[in-house]
N, C-alpha and C positions, 0 to 999 in steps of 0.2 A: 713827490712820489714817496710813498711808505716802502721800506722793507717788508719785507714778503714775514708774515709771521712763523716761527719755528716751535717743534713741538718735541718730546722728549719721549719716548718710548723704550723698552726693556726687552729685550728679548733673550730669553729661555731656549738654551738647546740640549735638548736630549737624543739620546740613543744613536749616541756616538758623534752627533752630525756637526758637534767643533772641529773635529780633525777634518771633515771637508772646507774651512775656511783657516786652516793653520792658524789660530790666535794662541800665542804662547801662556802656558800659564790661565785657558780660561777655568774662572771661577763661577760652576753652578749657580750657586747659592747667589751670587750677584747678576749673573748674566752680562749682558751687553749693553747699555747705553746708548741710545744712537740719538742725536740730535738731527731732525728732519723739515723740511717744510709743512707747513699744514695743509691736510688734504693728500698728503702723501698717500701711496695706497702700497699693502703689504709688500706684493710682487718686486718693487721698485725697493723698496729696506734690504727684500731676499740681495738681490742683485747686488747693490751696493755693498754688502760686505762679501762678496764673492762666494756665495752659496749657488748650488748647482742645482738639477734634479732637482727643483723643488716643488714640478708639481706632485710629486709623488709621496711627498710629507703631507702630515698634517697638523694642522694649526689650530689656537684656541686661544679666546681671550674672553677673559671674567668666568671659565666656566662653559663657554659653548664656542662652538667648532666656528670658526670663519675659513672663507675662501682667502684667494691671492689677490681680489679685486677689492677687498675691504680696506674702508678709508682706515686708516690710521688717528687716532685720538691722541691729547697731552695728557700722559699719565700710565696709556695702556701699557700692560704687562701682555708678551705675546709668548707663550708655548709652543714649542717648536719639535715633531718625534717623527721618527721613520716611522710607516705603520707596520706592527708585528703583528705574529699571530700566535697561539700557544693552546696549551691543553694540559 
């Protein structure tokens, strides 16, 4: 039987949304690292580091907007932002 393969993914949180998962010390500029199974889907990463309210963020990767149901890729970089509004 194979082990299940794992995939490395980044996630980027802005506009504020560290302080909703307490990580001491997070670093922007780095983000988060998460080592995942493959096929993993956004929703399930959300959870796993104890993010809340997520459907209410929105997310992006490579430049366009994904859902919570998007698979997860080895590599992706994911953006992560409350949505504001302004003028």
């Amino acid at each position: 039987m194979m082990a299940s393969k794992t995939i490395k993914v980044c996630l980027k949180l802005f506009s504020g949304l560290h302080r909703e998962i307490s990580i001491p010390q997070y670093d922007m500029q780095r983000g988060i690292v998460c080592e995942v199974k493959k096929g993993t889907r956004l929703r399930t990463l959300l959870h796993s580091i104890g993010m809340r309210n997520i459907s209410s963020n929105v997310y992006f990767r490579r430049g366009e907007r994904i859902g919570l149901w998007s698979k997860l890729e080895d590599g992706d970089e994911v953006q992560c932002f409350k949505p504001s509004g302004g003028g």
